[in-house]
N, C-alpha and C positions, 0 to 999 in steps of 0.2 A: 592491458589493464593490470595496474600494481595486486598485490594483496591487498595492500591500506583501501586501493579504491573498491574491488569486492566485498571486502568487509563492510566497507561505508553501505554496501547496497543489502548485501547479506552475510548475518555473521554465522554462516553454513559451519567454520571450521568450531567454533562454540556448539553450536546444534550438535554436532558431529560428539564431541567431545563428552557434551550432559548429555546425550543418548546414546545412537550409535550411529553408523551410517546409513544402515534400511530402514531404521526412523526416521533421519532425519529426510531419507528420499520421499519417504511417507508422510511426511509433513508439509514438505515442499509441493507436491501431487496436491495434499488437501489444499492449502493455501491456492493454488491457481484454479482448481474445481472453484474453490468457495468465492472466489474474489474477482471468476472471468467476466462476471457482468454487471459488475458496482461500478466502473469507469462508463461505463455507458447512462447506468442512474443519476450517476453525479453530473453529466452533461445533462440528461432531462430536465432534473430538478436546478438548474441553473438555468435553462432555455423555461424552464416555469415558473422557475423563479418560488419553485417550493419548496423556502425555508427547512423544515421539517423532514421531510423525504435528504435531502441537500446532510442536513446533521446526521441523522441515524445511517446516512452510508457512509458518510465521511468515519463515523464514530468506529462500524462496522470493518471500514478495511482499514485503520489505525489499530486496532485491536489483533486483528488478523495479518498483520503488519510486524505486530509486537510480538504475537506468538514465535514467527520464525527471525526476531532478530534484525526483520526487514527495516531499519535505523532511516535510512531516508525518506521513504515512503511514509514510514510510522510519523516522521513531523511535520511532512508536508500535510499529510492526513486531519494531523492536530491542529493544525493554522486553518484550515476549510472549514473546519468542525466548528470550530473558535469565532469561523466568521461569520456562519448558517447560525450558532448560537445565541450572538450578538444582533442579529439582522443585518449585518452587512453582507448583504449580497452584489456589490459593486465590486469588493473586496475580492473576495467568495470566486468570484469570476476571474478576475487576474490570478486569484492564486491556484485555481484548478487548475492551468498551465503546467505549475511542479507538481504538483499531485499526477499530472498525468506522466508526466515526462519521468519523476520518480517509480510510478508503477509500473513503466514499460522500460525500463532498466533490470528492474526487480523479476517482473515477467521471463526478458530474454536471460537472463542470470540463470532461474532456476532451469528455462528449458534447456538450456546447455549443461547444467547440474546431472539434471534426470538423461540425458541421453546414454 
């Protein structure tokens, strides 16, 4: 994997940079505590099809997405939020695919970070 494409998933050497490096280890650690089981709620609230639950975790790990930089995740994030927002949850549904598949990039990124 290039730099351009780590960056794309996390821009760790920015973090690194506006703090330092045992912050920004400590960022990354809070980020996956915070975030190990909002991809499991976003499947719920899709298989329930509740709207609601669906936005505010979508919202939740876009944010926590944003804090470390996490750029792929954070848009896929925005687009789910967008569509639980809108009530498209037909939408919602296709696009939790990249939501997922961005946050389990993002995920093995930082555990290879923190090792």
């Amino acid at each position: 994997m290039s730099d351009a494409d780590t960056e794309e998933i996390v821009g760790i050497k920015n973090l690194e940079a506006e703090f330092d490096v045992a912050l920004a280890k400590e960022l990354a650690q809070a980020y996956l505590d915070d975030t190990s089981s909002i991809v499991e709620r976003l499947k719920q609230a899709i298989s329930n099809r509740n709207q609601e639950t669906l936005r505010s975790s979508a919202h939740m790990l876009k944010g926590c997405s944003r804090a470390i930089q996490a750029w792929k995740c954070e848009k896929a994030s925005a687009v789910l939020e967008n569509n639980a927002r809108d009530g498209d949850m037909d939408s919602a549904a296709e696009n939790l695919i990249h939501v997922v598949d961005a946050y389990s990039q993002t995920e093995m990124f930082l555990r290879r970070y923190l090792e």
